[in-house]
Every structure is written in structure tokens, then in C-alpha cells.
C-alpha positions as CSV (number, residue, x, y, z in Angstrom):
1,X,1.2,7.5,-84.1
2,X,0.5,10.9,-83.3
3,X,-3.2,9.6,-81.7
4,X,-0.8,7.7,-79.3
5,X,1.7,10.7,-78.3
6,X,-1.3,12.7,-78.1
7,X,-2.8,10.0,-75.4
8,X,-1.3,10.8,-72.4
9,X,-1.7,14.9,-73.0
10,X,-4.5,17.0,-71.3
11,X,-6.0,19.2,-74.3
12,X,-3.6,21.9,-74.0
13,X,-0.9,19.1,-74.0
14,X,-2.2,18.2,-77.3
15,X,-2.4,21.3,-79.1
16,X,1.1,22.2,-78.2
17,X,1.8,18.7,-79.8
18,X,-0.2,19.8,-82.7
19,X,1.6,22.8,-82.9
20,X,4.9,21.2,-82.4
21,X,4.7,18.8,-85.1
22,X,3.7,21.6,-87.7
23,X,6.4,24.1,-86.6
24,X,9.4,21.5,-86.9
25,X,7.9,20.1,-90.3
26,X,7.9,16.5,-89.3
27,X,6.9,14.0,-92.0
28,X,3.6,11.8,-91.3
29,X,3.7,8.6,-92.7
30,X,0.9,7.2,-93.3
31,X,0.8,3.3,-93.0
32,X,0.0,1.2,-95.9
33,X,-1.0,-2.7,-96.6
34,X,2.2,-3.5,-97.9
35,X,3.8,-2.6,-94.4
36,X,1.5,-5.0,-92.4
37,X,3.6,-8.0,-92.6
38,X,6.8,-6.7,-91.7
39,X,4.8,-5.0,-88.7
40,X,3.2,-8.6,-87.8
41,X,7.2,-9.8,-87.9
42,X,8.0,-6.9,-85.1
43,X,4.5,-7.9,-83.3
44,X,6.0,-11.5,-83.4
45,X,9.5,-10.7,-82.4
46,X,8.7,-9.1,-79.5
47,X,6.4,-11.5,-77.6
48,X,7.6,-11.1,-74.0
49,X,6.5,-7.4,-73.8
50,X,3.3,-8.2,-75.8
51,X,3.5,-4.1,-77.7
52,X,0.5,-2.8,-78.9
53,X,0.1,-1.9,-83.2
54,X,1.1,1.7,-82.4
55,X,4.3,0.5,-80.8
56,X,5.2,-2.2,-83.4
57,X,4.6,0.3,-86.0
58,X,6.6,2.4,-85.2
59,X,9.8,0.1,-84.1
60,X,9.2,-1.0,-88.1
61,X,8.8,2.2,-90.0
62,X,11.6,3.3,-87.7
63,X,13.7,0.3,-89.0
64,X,12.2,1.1,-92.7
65,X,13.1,4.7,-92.6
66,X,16.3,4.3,-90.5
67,X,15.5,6.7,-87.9
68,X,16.2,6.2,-84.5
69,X,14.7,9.6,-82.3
70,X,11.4,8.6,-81.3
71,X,8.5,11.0,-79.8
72,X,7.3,8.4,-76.6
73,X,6.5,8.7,-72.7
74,X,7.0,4.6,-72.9
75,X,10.4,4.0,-71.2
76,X,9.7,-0.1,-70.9
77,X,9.4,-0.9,-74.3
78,X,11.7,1.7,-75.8
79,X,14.3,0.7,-74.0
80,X,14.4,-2.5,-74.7
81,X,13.6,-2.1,-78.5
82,X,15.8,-1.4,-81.3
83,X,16.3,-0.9,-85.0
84,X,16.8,-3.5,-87.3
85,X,20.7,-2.8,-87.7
86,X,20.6,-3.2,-83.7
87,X,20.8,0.7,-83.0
88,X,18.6,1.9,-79.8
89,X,16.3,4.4,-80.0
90,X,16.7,8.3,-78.5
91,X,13.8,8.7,-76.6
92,X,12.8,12.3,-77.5
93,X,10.2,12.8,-74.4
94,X,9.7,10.8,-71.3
């Protein structure tokens, strides 16, 4: 998910990510098989705002992990999404 914070950065934008994420010791996840089906559930709960993998991945490992601060610039979709035990998510950057 990193590939899709880093999207919307100039390079210098993404280096301080880069640097960012190292400093404050943030865990990567990486995804595996066994998370695609509950990922396909979150693609098929939300059909109205048609997300994208990166989006639905990270509303289910969100859910999995029970975290609820999320790194995104998307206000629309984060918004309206929310964890499994109906908790919103803090939008970390807009």
C-alpha cells in the first residue's frame, strides 16, 4: 500500500515517505493468498464506490489487524468505509 501513498507524491514527496515510514518503524504487511477472499468480500461489499485492490486491502487488513489510522489522500472512500466492528477510520493525511 505504500506504492499507492507514494502515488500522488512528486519524488521528493516520496522519499520523505520513504523516510517517514522507516523512522516511525511502521510494520509492512505483506499480503498473502489466504487474505484474498476476505479482500474479494470487502471488494463485494462495497459496490457503489467500485474501490480499487489497494483500497479494499487495506479496509480488510485494517479490520484483520484492528487498526483504524490510515496513511490516505482519498477522503471519498475513507469516509465512508469502516472497520468490521463498525469503527471509522482516522485519516492520517489528506
Amino acid at each position: 500500500m505504500v506504492a499507492e501513498a507514494s502515488f500522488f507524491l512528486d519524488i521528493p514527496g516520496k522519499v520523505a515517505l520513504l523516510d517517514w515510514l522507516e523512522r516511525q518503524g511502521v510494520i509492512l504487511h505483506e499480503l498473502t493468498v489466504a487474505e484474498l477472499p476476505a479482500i474479494r468480500r470487502t471488494l463485494q461489499k462495497y459496490p457503489d464506490l467500485a474501490p480499487d485492490f489497494t483500497d479494499a486491502a487495506l479496509v480488510t487488513l485494517a479490520g484483520i489487524h484492528r487498526i483504524n489510522p490510515i496513511i490516505t489522500v482519498d477522503v471519498r472512500d475513507f469516509s465512508t468505509d469502516r472497520l468490521s466492528d463498525g469503527r471509522p477510520f482516522e485519516r492520517l493525511w489528506l
